[in-house]
C-alpha positions as CSV (number, residue, x, y, z in Angstrom):
1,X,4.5,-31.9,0.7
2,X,1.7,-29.6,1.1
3,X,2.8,-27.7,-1.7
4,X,4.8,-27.1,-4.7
5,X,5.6,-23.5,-4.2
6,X,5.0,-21.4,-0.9
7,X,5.4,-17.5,-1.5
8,X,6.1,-15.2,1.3
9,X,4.9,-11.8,0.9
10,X,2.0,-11.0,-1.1
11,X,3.1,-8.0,-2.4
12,X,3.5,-7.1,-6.4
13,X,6.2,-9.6,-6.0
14,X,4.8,-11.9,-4.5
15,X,1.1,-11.9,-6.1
16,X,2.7,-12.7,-9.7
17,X,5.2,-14.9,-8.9
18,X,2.4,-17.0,-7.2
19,X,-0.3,-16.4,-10.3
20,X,2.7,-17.6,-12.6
21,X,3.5,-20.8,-10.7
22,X,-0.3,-21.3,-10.6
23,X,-0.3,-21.1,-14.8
24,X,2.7,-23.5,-14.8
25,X,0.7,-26.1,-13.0
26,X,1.7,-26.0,-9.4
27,X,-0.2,-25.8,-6.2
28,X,0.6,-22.4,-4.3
29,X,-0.1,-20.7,-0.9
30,X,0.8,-17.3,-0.2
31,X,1.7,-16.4,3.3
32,X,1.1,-12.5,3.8
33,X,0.6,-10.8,7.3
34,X,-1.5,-7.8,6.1
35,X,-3.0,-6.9,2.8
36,X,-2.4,-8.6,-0.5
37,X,-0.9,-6.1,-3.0
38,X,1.9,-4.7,-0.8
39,X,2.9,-1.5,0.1
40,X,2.5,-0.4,-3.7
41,X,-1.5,-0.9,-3.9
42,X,-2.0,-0.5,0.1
43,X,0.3,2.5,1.1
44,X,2.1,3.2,-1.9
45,X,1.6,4.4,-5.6
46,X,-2.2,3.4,-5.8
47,X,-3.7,5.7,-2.9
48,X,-1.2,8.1,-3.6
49,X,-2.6,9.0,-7.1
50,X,-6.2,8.5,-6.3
51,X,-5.5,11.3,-3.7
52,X,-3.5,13.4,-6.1
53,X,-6.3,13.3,-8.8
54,X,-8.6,15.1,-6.7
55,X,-5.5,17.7,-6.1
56,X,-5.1,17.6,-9.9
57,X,-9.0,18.5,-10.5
58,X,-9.2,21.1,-8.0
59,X,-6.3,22.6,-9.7
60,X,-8.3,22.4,-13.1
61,X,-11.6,24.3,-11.6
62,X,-9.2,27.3,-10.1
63,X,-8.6,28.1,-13.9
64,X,-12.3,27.5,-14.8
65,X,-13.5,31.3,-15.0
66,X,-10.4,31.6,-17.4
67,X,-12.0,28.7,-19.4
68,X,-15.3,30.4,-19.3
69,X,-16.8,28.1,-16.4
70,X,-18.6,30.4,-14.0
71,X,-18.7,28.3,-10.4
72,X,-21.1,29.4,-7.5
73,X,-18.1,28.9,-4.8
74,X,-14.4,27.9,-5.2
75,X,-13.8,24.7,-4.8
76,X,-12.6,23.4,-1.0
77,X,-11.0,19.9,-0.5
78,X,-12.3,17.6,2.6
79,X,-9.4,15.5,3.3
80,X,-11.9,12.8,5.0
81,X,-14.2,12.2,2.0
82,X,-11.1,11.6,0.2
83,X,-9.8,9.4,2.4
84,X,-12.9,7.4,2.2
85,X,-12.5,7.1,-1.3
86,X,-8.8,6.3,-1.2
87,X,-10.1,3.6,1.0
88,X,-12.7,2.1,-1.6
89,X,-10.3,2.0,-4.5
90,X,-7.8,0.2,-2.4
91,X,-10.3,-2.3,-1.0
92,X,-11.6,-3.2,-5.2
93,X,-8.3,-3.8,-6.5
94,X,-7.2,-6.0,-3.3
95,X,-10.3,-7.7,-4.3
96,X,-9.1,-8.6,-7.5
97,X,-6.6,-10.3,-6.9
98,X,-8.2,-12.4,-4.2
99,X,-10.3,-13.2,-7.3
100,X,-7.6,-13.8,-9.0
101,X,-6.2,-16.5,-6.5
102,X,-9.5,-18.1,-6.3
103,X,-9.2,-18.6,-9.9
104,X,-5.9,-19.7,-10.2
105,X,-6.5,-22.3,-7.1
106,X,-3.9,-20.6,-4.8
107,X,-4.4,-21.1,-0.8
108,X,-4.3,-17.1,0.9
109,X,-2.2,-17.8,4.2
110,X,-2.8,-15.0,6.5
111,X,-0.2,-14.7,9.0
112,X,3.4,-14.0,10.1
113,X,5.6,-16.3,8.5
114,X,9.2,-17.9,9.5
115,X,11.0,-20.4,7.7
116,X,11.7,-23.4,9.5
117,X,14.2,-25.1,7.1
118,X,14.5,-25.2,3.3
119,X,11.3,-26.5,2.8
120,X,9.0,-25.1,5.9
121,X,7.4,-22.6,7.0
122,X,5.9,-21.7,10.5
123,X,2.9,-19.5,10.2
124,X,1.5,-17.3,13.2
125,X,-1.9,-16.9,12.6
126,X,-4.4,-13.5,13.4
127,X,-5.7,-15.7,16.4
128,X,-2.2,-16.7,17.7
129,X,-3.1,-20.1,16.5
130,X,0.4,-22.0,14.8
131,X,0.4,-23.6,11.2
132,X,3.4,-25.4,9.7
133,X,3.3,-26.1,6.2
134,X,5.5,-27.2,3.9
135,X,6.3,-26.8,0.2
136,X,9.2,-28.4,-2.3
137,X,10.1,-24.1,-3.0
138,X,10.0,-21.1,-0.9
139,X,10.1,-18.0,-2.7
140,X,11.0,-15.0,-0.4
141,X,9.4,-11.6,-1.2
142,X,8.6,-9.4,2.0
143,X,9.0,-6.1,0.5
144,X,10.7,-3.3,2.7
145,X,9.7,-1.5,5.4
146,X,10.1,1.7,7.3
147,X,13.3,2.5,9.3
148,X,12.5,3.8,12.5
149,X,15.3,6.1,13.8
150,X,16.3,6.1,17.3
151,X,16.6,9.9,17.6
152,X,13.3,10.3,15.5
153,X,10.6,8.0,16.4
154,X,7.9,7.6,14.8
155,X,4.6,8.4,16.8
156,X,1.7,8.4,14.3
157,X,1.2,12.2,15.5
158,X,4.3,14.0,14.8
159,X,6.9,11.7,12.9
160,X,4.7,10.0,10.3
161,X,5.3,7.2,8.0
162,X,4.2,7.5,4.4
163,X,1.4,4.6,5.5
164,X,0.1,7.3,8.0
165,X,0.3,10.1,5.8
166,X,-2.5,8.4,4.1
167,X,-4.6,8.3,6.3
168,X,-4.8,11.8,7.9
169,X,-8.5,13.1,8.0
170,X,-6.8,16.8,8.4
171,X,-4.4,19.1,6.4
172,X,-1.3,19.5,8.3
173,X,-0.2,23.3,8.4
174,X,3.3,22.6,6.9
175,X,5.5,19.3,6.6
176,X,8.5,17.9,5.9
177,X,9.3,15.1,3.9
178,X,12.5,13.4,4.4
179,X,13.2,11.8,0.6
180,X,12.9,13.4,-2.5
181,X,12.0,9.9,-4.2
182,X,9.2,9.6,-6.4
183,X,7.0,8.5,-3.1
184,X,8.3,12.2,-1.3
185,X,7.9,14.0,-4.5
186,X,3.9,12.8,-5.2
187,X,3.2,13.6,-1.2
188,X,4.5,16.6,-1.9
189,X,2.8,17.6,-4.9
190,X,-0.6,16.4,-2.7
191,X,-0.2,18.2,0.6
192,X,1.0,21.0,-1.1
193,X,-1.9,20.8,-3.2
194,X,-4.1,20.7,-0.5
195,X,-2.5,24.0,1.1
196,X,-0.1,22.6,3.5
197,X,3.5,24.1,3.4
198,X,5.8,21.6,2.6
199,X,9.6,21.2,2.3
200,X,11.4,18.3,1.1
201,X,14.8,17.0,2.6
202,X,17.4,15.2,0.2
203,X,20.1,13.6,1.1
Protein backbone atom coordinates (compact mmCIF):
# COMPACT_ATOMS: atom_id res chain seq x y z
CA UNK A 1 0.00 0.00 0.00
CA UNK A 2 1.06 3.47 -0.59
CA UNK A 3 -0.57 4.47 2.32
CA UNK A 4 -2.26 4.00 5.55
CA UNK A 5 -5.00 6.51 5.32
CA UNK A 6 -6.06 8.49 2.07
CA UNK A 7 -8.43 11.47 2.87
CA UNK A 8 -10.67 12.96 0.28
CA UNK A 9 -11.51 16.47 0.70
CA UNK A 10 -9.29 18.74 2.36
CA UNK A 11 -11.68 20.69 3.86
CA UNK A 12 -12.06 21.38 7.93
CA UNK A 13 -13.02 17.78 7.79
CA UNK A 14 -10.69 16.55 5.98
CA UNK A 15 -7.45 18.67 7.15
CA UNK A 16 -7.97 17.27 10.91
CA UNK A 17 -8.84 13.96 10.31
CA UNK A 18 -5.63 13.74 8.18
CA UNK A 19 -3.34 15.88 11.01
CA UNK A 20 -4.87 13.23 13.56
CA UNK A 21 -4.03 10.06 11.63
CA UNK A 22 -0.64 11.80 11.16
CA UNK A 23 -0.21 12.07 15.29
CA UNK A 24 -1.30 8.38 15.54
CA UNK A 25 1.52 7.36 13.39
CA UNK A 26 0.23 6.74 9.99
CA UNK A 27 1.30 7.84 6.56
CA UNK A 28 -1.43 10.21 4.97
CA UNK A 29 -2.14 11.87 1.51
CA UNK A 30 -4.92 14.16 1.07
CA UNK A 31 -6.56 14.30 -2.29
CA UNK A 32 -8.27 17.91 -2.64
CA UNK A 33 -9.18 19.47 -6.11
CA UNK A 34 -8.96 23.20 -5.04
CA UNK A 35 -7.87 24.86 -1.88
CA UNK A 36 -7.04 23.26 1.41
CA UNK A 37 -9.38 24.49 4.10
CA UNK A 38 -12.72 24.13 2.35
CA UNK A 39 -15.43 26.14 1.67
CA UNK A 40 -15.29 27.43 5.46
CA UNK A 41 -11.70 29.25 5.15
CA UNK A 42 -11.98 29.71 1.20
CA UNK A 43 -15.63 30.92 0.49
CA UNK A 44 -17.15 30.62 3.74
CA UNK A 45 -17.01 31.91 7.38
CA UNK A 46 -13.26 33.20 7.18
CA UNK A 47 -13.65 35.84 4.25
CA UNK A 48 -16.94 36.56 5.26
CA UNK A 49 -15.90 38.13 8.60
CA UNK A 50 -12.73 39.68 7.38
CA UNK A 51 -15.18 41.58 5.05
CA UNK A 52 -17.75 42.28 7.73
CA UNK A 53 -15.03 43.77 10.03
CA UNK A 54 -14.39 46.47 7.83
CA UNK A 55 -18.46 46.97 7.66
CA UNK A 56 -18.26 46.77 11.44
CA UNK A 57 -15.46 49.68 11.63
CA UNK A 58 -17.11 51.87 9.33
CA UNK A 59 -20.12 51.54 11.39
CA UNK A 60 -17.92 52.58 14.47
CA UNK A 61 -16.43 55.94 12.72
CA UNK A 62 -20.25 57.08 11.61
CA UNK A 63 -20.80 57.51 15.48
CA UNK A 64 -17.28 59.09 15.91
CA UNK A 65 -18.39 62.90 16.16
CA UNK A 66 -20.82 61.56 18.86
CA UNK A 67 -17.64 60.08 20.63
CA UNK A 68 -15.90 63.35 20.20
CA UNK A 69 -13.76 62.18 17.09
CA UNK A 70 -13.76 65.00 14.53
CA UNK A 71 -12.96 63.22 10.92
CA UNK A 72 -11.93 65.42 7.84
CA UNK A 73 -14.42 63.25 5.44
CA UNK A 74 -16.93 60.36 6.22
CA UNK A 75 -15.66 57.38 5.70
CA UNK A 76 -16.33 55.50 2.00
CA UNK A 77 -15.78 51.68 1.61
CA UNK A 78 -13.77 50.44 -1.70
CA UNK A 79 -15.05 47.05 -2.20
CA UNK A 80 -11.70 46.15 -4.30
CA UNK A 81 -9.15 47.03 -1.56
CA UNK A 82 -11.15 44.78 0.54
CA UNK A 83 -11.26 42.16 -1.58
CA UNK A 84 -7.59 42.25 -1.83
CA UNK A 85 -7.39 41.90 1.69
CA UNK A 86 -9.97 39.12 2.00
CA UNK A 87 -7.68 37.53 -0.48
CA UNK A 88 -4.36 37.88 1.80
CA UNK A 89 -5.98 36.51 4.91
CA UNK A 90 -7.25 33.57 3.05
CA UNK A 91 -4.04 32.83 1.22
CA UNK A 92 -1.99 32.94 5.21
CA UNK A 93 -4.16 30.66 6.83
CA UNK A 94 -4.26 28.16 3.77
CA UNK A 95 -0.59 28.42 4.36
CA UNK A 96 -0.76 27.16 7.60
CA UNK A 97 -1.97 24.31 7.22
CA UNK A 98 0.27 23.36 4.29
CA UNK A 99 2.76 23.97 7.03
CA UNK A 100 1.13 22.02 8.99
CA UNK A 101 1.12 18.88 6.59
CA UNK A 102 4.72 19.44 5.95
CA UNK A 103 5.21 18.92 9.51
CA UNK A 104 3.06 16.22 10.15
CA UNK A 105 4.62 14.27 6.90
CA UNK A 106 1.31 14.21 4.97
CA UNK A 107 1.62 13.93 0.98
CA UNK A 108 -0.97 17.13 -0.56
CA UNK A 109 -2.65 15.31 -3.69
CA UNK A 110 -4.01 17.90 -5.87
CA UNK A 111 -6.58 16.62 -8.07
CA UNK A 112 -10.03 15.22 -8.70
CA UNK A 113 -10.40 12.13 -6.99
CA UNK A 114 -12.64 8.73 -7.65
CA UNK A 115 -12.55 5.75 -5.71
CA UNK A 116 -11.65 2.76 -7.59
CA UNK A 117 -12.47 0.02 -4.96
CA UNK A 118 -12.26 -0.09 -1.15
CA UNK A 119 -8.80 0.63 -1.15
CA UNK A 120 -8.09 3.00 -4.38
CA UNK A 121 -8.20 5.90 -5.56
CA UNK A 122 -7.85 7.41 -9.20
CA UNK A 123 -6.63 10.92 -9.11
CA UNK A 124 -7.00 13.44 -12.13
CA UNK A 125 -4.37 15.68 -11.89
CA UNK A 126 -4.31 19.82 -12.87
CA UNK A 127 -2.32 18.68 -16.05
CA UNK A 128 -4.79 15.88 -17.03
CA UNK A 129 -2.00 13.56 -16.00
CA UNK A 130 -3.68 10.05 -14.07
CA UNK A 131 -2.42 8.89 -10.53
CA UNK A 132 -3.70 5.72 -8.77
CA UNK A 133 -2.83 5.31 -5.33
CA UNK A 134 -3.78 3.19 -2.86
CA UNK A 135 -4.18 3.21 0.91
CA UNK A 136 -5.45 0.39 3.69
CA UNK A 137 -8.46 3.47 4.59
CA UNK A 138 -10.30 5.98 2.68
CA UNK A 139 -11.96 8.53 4.53
CA UNK A 140 -14.60 10.47 2.47
CA UNK A 141 -15.07 14.22 3.29
CA UNK A 142 -15.93 16.38 0.05
CA UNK A 143 -17.95 18.97 1.70
CA UNK A 144 -21.17 20.26 -0.13
CA UNK A 145 -21.68 22.20 -2.90
CA UNK A 146 -23.98 24.59 -4.59
CA UNK A 147 -27.30 23.41 -6.16
CA UNK A 148 -27.76 24.87 -9.36
CA UNK A 149 -31.44 25.18 -10.29
CA UNK A 150 -32.67 24.55 -13.67
CA UNK A 151 -35.02 27.57 -13.75
CA UNK A 152 -32.36 29.78 -12.03
CA UNK A 153 -28.90 29.28 -13.27
CA UNK A 154 -26.24 30.53 -12.05
CA UNK A 155 -24.30 32.99 -14.37
CA UNK A 156 -21.61 34.64 -12.16
CA UNK A 157 -23.39 38.11 -13.28
CA UNK A 158 -26.93 37.85 -12.20
CA UNK A 159 -27.48 34.57 -10.08
CA UNK A 160 -24.43 34.40 -7.76
CA UNK A 161 -23.11 31.88 -5.53
CA UNK A 162 -21.95 32.78 -2.13
CA UNK A 163 -18.17 31.95 -3.60
CA UNK A 164 -18.91 34.78 -6.19
CA UNK A 165 -20.40 37.08 -3.85
CA UNK A 166 -16.91 37.30 -2.47
CA UNK A 167 -15.42 38.27 -4.92
CA UNK A 168 -17.33 41.24 -6.45
CA UNK A 169 -15.02 44.37 -6.82
CA UNK A 170 -18.51 46.53 -6.96
CA UNK A 171 -21.55 47.21 -4.56
CA UNK A 172 -24.54 45.67 -6.08
CA UNK A 173 -27.62 48.24 -5.90
CA UNK A 174 -29.85 45.78 -4.08
CA UNK A 175 -29.89 41.83 -3.63
CA UNK A 176 -31.49 39.02 -2.69
CA UNK A 177 -30.39 36.28 -0.75
CA UNK A 178 -32.14 33.08 -0.93
CA UNK A 179 -31.34 31.44 2.86
CA UNK A 180 -31.63 33.07 5.97
CA UNK A 181 -28.75 30.76 7.35
CA UNK A 182 -26.04 32.10 9.24
CA UNK A 183 -23.96 32.25 5.71
CA UNK A 184 -27.26 34.57 4.20
CA UNK A 185 -27.59 36.40 7.42
CA UNK A 186 -23.54 37.62 7.64
CA UNK A 187 -23.95 38.57 3.62
CA UNK A 188 -26.57 40.36 4.54
CA UNK A 189 -25.34 42.20 7.43
CA UNK A 190 -22.13 43.09 4.79
CA UNK A 191 -23.92 44.26 1.61
CA UNK A 192 -26.18 45.97 3.51
CA UNK A 193 -23.45 47.50 5.32
CA UNK A 194 -21.94 48.53 2.41
CA UNK A 195 -25.27 50.32 1.08
CA UNK A 196 -26.73 47.74 -1.09
CA UNK A 197 -30.49 47.04 -0.48
CA UNK A 198 -30.93 43.73 0.47
CA UNK A 199 -33.77 41.27 1.13
CA UNK A 200 -33.51 37.82 2.41
CA UNK A 201 -35.81 34.89 1.26
CA UNK A 202 -36.69 32.01 3.81
CA UNK A 203 -38.11 29.10 3.15
Amino acid sequence: MDFDVIVIGGGPGGYVAAIRAAQLGMKVAVVERESLGGICLNWGCIPSKTLLSVVELGDKLKKAVELGLMLPAPAAYDLARMVARKEKVVASLVKGITTLFKGWGIEQVSGQGVVKDARTLAVTLPDGARREIQADALVIATGSSWPNLPQFPIDGQQIVTSQQLLDLTQIPASLAILGGGVEGCEFAALYSGLGAEVTILEL
